[in-house]
ZALUM-81070 format. One line per 2 residues: number of its first residue (from 1); their letters; for each residue x, y, z of C-alpha. Coordinates in nm, 2 decimals. Layout:
% ZALUM-81070
NUM> A> X/Y/Z  ...
***
This chain:
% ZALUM-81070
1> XX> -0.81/-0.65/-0.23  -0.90/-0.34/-0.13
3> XX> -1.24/-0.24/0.12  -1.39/-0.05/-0.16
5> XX> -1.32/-0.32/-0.42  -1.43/-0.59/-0.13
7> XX> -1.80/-0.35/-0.07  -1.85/-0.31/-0.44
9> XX> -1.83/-0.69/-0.51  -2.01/-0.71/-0.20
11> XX> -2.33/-0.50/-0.35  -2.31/-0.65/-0.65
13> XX> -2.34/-0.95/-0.56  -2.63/-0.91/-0.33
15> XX> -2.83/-0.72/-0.63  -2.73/-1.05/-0.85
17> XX> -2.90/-1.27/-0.58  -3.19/-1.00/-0.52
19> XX> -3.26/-1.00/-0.95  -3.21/-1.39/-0.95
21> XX> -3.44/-1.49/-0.69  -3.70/-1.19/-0.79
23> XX> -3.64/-1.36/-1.16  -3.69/-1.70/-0.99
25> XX> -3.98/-1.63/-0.81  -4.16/-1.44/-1.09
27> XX> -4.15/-1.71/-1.33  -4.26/-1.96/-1.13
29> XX> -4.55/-1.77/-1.01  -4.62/-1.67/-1.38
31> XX> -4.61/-2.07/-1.50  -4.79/-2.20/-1.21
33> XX> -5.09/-1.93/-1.31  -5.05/-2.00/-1.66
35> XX> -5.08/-2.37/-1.58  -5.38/-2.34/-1.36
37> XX> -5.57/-2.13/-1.66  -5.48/-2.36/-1.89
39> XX> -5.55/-2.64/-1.68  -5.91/-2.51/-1.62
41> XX> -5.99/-2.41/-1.97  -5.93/-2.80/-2.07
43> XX> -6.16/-2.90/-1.86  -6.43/-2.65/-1.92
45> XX> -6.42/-2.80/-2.30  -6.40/-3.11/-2.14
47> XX> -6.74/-3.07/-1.92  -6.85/-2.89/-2.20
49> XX> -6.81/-3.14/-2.49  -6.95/-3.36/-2.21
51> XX> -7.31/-3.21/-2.22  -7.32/-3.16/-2.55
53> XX> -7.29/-3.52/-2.63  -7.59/-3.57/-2.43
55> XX> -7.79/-3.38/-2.66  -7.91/-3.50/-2.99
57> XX> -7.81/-3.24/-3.26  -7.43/-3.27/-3.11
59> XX> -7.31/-3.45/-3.45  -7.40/-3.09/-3.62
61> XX> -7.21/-2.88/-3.37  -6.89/-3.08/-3.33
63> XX> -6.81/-3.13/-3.70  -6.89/-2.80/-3.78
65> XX> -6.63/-2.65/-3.51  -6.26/-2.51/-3.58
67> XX> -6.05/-2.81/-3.47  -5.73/-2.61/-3.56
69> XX> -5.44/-2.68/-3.26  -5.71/-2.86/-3.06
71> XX> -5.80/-3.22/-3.03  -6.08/-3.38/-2.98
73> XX> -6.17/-3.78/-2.94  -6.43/-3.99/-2.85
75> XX> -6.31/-4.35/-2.70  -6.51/-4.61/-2.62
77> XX> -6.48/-4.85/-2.35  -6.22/-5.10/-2.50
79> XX> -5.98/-4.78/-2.59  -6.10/-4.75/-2.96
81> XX> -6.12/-4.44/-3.10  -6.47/-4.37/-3.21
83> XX> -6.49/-4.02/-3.37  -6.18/-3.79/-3.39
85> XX> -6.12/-3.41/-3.46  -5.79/-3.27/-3.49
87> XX> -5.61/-3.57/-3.51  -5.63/-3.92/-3.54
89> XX> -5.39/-4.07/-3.32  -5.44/-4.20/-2.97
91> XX> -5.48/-3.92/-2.71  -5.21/-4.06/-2.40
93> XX> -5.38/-3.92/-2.14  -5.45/-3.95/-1.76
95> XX> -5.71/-3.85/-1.49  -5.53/-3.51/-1.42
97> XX> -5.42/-3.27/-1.73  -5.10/-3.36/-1.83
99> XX> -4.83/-3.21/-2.13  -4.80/-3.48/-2.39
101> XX> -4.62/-3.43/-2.72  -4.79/-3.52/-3.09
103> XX> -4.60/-3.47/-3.41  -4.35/-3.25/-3.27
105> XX> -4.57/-3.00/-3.08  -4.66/-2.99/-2.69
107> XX> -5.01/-3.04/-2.54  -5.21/-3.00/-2.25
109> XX> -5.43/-3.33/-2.29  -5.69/-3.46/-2.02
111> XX> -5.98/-3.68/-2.01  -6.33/-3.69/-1.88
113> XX> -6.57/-4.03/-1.89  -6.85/-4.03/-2.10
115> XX> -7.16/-4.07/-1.93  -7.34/-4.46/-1.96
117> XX> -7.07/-4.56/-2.26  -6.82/-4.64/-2.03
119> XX> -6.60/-4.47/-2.27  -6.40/-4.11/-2.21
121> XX> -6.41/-3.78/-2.37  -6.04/-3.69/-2.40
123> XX> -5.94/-3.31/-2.53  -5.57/-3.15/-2.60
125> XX> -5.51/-2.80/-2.68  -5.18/-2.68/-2.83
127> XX> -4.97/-2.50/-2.58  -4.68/-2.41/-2.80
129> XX> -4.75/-2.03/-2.76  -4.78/-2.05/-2.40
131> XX> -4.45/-2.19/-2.35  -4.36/-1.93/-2.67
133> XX> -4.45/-1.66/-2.43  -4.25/-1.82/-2.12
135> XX> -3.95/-1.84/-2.31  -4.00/-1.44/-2.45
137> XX> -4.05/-1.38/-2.06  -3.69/-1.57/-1.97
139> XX> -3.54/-1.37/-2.21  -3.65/-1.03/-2.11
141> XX> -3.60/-1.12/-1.73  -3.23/-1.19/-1.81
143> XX> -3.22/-0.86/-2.04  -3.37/-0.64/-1.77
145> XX> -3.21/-0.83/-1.45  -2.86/-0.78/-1.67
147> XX> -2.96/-0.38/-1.71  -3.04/-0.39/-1.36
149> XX> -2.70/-0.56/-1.22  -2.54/-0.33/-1.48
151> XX> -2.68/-0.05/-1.34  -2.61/-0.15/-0.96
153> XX> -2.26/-0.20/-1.01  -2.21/0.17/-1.17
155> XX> -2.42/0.29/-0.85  -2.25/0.08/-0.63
157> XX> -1.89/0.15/-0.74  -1.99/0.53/-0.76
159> XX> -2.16/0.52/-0.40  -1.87/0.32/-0.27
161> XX> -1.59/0.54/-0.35  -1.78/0.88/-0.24
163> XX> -1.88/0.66/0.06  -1.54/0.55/0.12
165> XX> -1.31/0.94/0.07  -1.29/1.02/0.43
167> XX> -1.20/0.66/0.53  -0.88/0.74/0.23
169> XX> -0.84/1.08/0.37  -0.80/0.97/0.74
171> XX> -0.56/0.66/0.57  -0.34/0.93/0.37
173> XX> -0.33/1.14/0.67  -0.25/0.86/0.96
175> XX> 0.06/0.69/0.70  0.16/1.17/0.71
177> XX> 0.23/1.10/1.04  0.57/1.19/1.17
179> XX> 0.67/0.96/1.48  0.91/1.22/1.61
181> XX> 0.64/1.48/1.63  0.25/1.31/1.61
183> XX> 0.03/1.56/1.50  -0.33/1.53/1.50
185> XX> -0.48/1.42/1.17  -0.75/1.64/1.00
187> XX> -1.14/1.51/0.94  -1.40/1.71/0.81
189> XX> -1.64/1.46/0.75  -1.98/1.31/0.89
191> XX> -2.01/1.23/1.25  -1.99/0.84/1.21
193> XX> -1.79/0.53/1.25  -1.47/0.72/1.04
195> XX> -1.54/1.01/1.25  -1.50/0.82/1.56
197> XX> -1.15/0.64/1.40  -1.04/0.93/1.34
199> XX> -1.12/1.05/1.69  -1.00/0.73/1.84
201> XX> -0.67/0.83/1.62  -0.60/1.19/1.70
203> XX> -0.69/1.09/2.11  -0.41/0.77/2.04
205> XX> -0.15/1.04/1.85  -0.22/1.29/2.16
207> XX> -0.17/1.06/2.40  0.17/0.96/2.22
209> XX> 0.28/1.31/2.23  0.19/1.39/2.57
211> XX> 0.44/1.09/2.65  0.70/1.26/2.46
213> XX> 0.74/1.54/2.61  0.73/1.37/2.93
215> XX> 1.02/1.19/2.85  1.21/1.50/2.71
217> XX> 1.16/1.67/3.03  1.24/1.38/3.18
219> XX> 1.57/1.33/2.96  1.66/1.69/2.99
221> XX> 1.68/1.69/3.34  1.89/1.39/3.40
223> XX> 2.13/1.51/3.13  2.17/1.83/3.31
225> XX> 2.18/1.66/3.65  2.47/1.45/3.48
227> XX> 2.64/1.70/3.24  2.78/1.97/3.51
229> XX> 2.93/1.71/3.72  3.06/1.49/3.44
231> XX> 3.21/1.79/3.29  3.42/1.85/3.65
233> XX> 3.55/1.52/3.65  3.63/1.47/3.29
235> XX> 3.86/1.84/3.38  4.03/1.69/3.65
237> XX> 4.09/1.33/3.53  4.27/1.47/3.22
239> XX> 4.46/1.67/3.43  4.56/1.39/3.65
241> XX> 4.60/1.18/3.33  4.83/1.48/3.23
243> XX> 5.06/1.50/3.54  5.11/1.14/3.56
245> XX> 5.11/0.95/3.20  5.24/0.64/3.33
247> XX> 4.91/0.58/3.53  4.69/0.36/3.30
249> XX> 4.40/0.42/3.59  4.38/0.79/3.54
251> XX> 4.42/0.74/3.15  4.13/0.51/3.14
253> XX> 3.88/0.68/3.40  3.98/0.97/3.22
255> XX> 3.84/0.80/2.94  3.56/0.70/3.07
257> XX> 3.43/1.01/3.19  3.46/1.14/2.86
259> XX> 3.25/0.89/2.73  3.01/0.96/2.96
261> XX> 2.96/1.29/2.87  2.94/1.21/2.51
263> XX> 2.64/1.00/2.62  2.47/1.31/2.84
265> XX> 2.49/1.52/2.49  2.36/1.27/2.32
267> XX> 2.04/1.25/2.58  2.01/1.65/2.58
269> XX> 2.04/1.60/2.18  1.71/1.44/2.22
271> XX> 1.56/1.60/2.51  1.60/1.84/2.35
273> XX> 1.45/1.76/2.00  1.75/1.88/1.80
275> XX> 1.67/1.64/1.59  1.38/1.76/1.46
277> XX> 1.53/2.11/1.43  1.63/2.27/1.05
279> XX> 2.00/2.15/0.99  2.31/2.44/0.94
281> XX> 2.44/2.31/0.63  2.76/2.38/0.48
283> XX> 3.00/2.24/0.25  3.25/2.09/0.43
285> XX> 3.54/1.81/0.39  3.46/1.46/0.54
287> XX> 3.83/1.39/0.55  3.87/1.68/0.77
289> XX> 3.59/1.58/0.97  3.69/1.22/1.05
291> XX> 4.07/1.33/1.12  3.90/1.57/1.41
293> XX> 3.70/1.28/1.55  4.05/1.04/1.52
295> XX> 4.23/1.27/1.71  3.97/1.23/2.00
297> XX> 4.09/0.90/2.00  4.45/0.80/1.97
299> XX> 4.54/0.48/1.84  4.25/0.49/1.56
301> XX> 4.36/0.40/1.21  4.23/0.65/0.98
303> XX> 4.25/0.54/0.60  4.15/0.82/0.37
305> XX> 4.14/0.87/0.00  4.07/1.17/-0.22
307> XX> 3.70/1.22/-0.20  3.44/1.50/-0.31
309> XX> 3.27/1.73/-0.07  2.95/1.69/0.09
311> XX> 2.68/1.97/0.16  2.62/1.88/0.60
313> XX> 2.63/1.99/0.93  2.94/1.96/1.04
315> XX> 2.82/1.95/1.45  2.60/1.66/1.36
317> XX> 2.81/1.51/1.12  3.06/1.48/1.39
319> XX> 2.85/1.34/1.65  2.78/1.05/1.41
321> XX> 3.13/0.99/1.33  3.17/1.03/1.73
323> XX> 2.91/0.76/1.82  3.04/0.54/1.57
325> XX> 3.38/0.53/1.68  3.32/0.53/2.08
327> XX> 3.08/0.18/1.96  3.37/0.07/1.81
329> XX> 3.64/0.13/2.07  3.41/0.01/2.35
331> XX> 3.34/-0.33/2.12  3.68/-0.34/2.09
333> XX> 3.81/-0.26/2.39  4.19/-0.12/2.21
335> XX> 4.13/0.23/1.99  4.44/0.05/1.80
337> XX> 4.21/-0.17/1.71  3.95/0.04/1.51
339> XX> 3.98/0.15/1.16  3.86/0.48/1.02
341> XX> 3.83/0.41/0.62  3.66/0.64/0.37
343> XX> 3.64/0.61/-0.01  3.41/0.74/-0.26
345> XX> 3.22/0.52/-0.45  3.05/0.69/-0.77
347> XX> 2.80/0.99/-0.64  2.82/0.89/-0.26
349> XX> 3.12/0.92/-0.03  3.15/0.59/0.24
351> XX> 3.24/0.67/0.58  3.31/0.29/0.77
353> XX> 3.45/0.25/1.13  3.56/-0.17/1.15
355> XX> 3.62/-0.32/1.47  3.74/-0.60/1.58
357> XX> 3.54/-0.67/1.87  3.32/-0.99/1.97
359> XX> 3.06/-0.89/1.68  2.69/-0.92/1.63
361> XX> 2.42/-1.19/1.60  2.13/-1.15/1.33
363> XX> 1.87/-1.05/1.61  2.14/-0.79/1.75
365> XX> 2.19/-0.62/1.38  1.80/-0.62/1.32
367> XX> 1.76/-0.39/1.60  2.08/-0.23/1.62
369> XX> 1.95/0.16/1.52  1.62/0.10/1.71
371> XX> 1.53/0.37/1.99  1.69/0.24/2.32
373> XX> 1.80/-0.09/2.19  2.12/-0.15/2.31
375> XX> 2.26/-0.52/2.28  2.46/-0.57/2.57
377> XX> 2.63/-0.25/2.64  2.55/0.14/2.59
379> XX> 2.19/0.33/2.67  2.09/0.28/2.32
381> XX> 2.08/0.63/2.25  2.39/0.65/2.03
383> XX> 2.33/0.45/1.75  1.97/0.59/1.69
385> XX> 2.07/0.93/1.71  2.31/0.85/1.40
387> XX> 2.06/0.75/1.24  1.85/1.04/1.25
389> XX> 2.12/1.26/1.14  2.22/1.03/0.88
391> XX> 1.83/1.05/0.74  1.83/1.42/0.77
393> XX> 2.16/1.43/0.51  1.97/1.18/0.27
395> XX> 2.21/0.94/0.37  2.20/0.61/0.49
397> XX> 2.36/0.36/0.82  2.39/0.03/0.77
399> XX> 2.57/-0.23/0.99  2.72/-0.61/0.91
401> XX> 2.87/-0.79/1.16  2.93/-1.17/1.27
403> XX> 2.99/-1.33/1.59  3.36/-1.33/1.66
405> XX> 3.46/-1.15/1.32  3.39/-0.79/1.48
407> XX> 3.16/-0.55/1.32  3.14/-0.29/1.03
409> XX> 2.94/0.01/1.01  2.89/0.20/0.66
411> XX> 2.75/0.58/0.62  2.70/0.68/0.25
413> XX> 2.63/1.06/0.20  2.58/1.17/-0.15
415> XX> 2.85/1.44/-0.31  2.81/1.77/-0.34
417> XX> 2.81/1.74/-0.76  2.50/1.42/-0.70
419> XX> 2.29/1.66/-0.50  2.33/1.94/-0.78
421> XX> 2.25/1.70/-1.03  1.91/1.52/-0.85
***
């Protein structure tokens, strides 16, 4: 659930427990008064039918009043009912006012003793329209309280979402950022807790980049450092390999020196951020391409079919095909033991480079492509760098591999005809 969803039911449901216990509280107040005025205007009849039974003419004034929805009785001391108005049946009452309930309606009924008789004077008044008016107050508590809840959640949801904007803003703008290049993140609203994220953020992101480009420099200079000398011996080893072929020493530190250098180009590829540069694109061949990268190699099996152009760089292109291989032959450890295979499957063409080397574990293939990960061999530079170029083609890497079966590793770039049509 979302934060504004989470506030609004939030608010909502601290207005339904403000309108509840206001309703509460009101209508308890409301009965407890109505009971107290009801409770002393029984007993003012009460006192007052009181004194006038001490005076002779009471006869005359008691018959002659209204006895409509009130009751009035006379009991002696042995509980017998000696004169009546209103109604004829024992009144059940007590000491202190009580409700009691005669033919179907509610009273308020209490009792007062009569003087020297030993007897009480015991009165009930009909209180069907005060509880009438408690239920007519129920209902318009629960009419306005539902208006008001109503009326709170609009607010609230309205309130909520303009409260909540920059919060989305800084959200969209943080999930904008590119990790290659962390640029700060706009804000141009209040000075408050989202300002100070969004503060927090673009002080984090700056940080982040300043980091970068330390390590770009840093890259950049230890490629250079490595790239001149590298260069000499990779010139001289081939010429050494050259003069004497039958020398498998010179043939493979010729080797390696080669592969060392493709590994300095493929630190001053990131140091510096070529990656992140606008691509040279051109329509170009990928079974040309892969024959260039096969010949770097002898011993690589190349298996090619007829396949469509692509639209790509054909420098970067390479140096994925490049990396990919060199994984290979190192995993390997025999070029003759690498295949070069590439087939077209409906709008994409599939470049894979099989080894048979010692393979991959599941932890080793989840990480594979990551920045610096290597497994157990290589800078970790190679790998990720594919990827990135892969990305920038709309293409996409994928490896599957299993300890002791070797490895496989698919690039799919779409056709020159599927990038017209999309």
């Amino acid at each position: 659930m979302s934060l504004r969803n989470r506030l609004s039911l939030t608010l909502v449901a601290f207005t339904l427990l403000v309108a509840l216990g206001f309703g509460v509280l009101t209508y308890r107040a409301f009965v407890r008064q109505q009971n107290v005025q009801l409770r002393e205007l029984l007993q003012q009849d009460l006192q007052r039918v009181a004194a006038l039974l001490d005076q002779p003419t009471l006869g005359a004034s008691v018959l002659g009043s209204d006895a409509g929805g009130f009751v009035l009785q006379m009991v002696d001391a042995q509980g017998q009912v000696l004169l009546s108005w209103g109604g004829a049946e024992l009144l059940d009452t007590a000491a202190e006012p009580g409700v009691i309930e005669l033919e179907g309606r509610r009273f308020l009924a209490g009792e007062i003793d009569w003087g020297s008789t030993g007897g009480t004077i015991r009165v009930a008044h009909d209180i069907e329209a005060a509880l009438r008016t408690r239920r007519q107050l129920v209902q318009g508590m629960l009419v306005n309280g539902g208006l008001v809840i109503l009326l709170a959640t609009v607010v609230g949801l309205v309130t909520t979402r303009h409260q909540l904007l920059p919060l989305q803003r800084v959200a969209h703008e943080a999930r904008g950022v590119d990790p290659g290049l962390p640029a700060e993140i706009s804000y141009s609203g209040p000075a408050d807790e989202i300002g100070d994220l969004a503060s927090a953020l673009n002080t984090a992101l700056g940080a982040i980049r300043a980091r970068q480009e330390e390590e770009r420099h840093f890259l950049l200079e230890i490629a250079h450092e490595l790239a001149a000398p590298l260069t000499l011996v990779r010139y001289h080893l081939a010429g050494l390999a050259d003069e004497h072929p039958e020398d498998e020493r010179l043939r493979a530190a010729a080797e390696a020196a080669r592969e060392l250098l493709r590994t300095s180009q493929d630190l001053l590829v990131l140091a510096r951020g070529e990656l992140e540069r606008p691509l040279e694109p051109q329509i170009l061949s990928p079974a040309l391409l892969l024959e260039r990268v096969g010949a770097e190699y002898p011993g690589v099996v190349l298996e090619t079919s007829g396949t469509e152009e692509v639209v790509g760089d054909p420098e970067r292109l390479m140096q994925v095909a490049r990396n990919l291989v060199r994984n290979a032959v190192q995993a390997s450890g025999d070029a003759a033991k690498v295949r070069l295979k590439l087939v077209q499957e409906g709008g994409e063409v599939v470049l894979a480079v099989i080894d048979d080397g010692p393979g991959m574990g599941p932890e080793v293939l989840e990480k594979i492509f990551e920045h610096r990960y290597s497994g157990r061999r290589g800078t970790g530079v190679g790998l990720s760098v594919a990827r990135s170029i892969v990305e920038q083609h709309h293409g996409t890497i994928s490896a599957c591999s299993e300890p002791g079966r070797g490895s496989r590793f698919e690039v799919r770039l779409p056709t020159v005809s599927s990038r017209i049509e999309a």
